[in-house]
N, C-alpha and C positions, 0 to 999 in steps of 0.2 A: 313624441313619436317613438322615443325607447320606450322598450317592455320591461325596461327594468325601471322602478321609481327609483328616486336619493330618500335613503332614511334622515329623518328630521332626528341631527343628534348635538349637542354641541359645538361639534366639531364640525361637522355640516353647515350650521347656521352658523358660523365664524367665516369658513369661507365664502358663502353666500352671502355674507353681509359686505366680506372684502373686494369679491369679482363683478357682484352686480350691485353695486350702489344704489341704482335707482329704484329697486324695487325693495321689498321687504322680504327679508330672509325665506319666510315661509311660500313668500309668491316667487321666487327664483328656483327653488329645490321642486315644485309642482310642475316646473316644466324644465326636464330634466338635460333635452338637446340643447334649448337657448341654455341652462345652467353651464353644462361641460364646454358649450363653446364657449362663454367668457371665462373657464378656468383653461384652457386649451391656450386662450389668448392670452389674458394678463394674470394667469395662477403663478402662484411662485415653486416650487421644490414643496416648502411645508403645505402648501394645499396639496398636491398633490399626494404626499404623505399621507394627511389627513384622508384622503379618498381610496388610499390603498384598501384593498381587499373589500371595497364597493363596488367600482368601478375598474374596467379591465381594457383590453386592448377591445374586444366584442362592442363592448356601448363608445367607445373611440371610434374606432370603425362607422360605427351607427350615424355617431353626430358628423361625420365626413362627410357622409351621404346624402345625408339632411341639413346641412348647415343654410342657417339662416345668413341672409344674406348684412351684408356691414357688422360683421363682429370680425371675422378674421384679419390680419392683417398678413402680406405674403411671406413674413419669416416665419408664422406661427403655421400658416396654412404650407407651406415646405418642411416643417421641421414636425409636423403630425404624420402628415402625408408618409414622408420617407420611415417615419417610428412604426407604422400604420401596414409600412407594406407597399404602399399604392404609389406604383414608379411605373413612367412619368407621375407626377401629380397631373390632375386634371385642373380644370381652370377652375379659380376661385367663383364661388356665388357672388353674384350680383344683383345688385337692385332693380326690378323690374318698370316698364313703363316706356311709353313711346320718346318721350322727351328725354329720359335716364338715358335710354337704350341710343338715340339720335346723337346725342352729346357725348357718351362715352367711345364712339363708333369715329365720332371727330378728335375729338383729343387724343385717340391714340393712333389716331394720323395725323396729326401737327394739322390738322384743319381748321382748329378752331383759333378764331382771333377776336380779339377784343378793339371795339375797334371806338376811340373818343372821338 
């Protein structure tokens, strides 16, 4: 969804190897919003570093917008948010789906019980 690509560079593919595991360097950096969101989520300082002067507050911004849903966690998604500008934060992305949506709608009403 960003207009801007990640350059395939060392130093890209280092952090790309380190934030998304499960994919392959090359298949992480081709999709640039899931990319930034797991460096957004579990980047350190030096990835970040690493992305300086590629990436900016603009494709931040972008991936806020667009965030796929189950990468953020709510320290990372208030701690962009606030770097980002965007106060209040709005609510985190969520997983879509009747049964998702049913279930999350009960647990955070204390509605849901488990019951032996």
């Amino acid at each position: 969804m960003t207009k801007k690509s990640i350059p395939v560079t060392p130093a890209t593919l280092n952090v790309a190897r380190r934030v998304v595991w499960f994919k392959t360097p090359e298949e992480a950096l081709a999709d640039p919003v899931h990319f930034l969101a797991h460096v957004m989520t579990f980047g350190t300082i030096e990835d970040l570093i690493a992305l300086q002067g590629i990436v900016g507050n603009d494709e931040f911004n972008e991936v806020l917008e667009h965030a796929p849903p189950g990468i953020f966690d709510a320290r990372s998604w208030a701690y962009w948010n606030l770097k980002c500008g965007r106060q209040p934060a709005p609510p985190m992305p969520t997983r879509g789906g009747l049964f998702i949506g049913i279930m999350d709608f009960l647990i955070k009403r204390n509605m849901f019980y488990i019951f032996r």
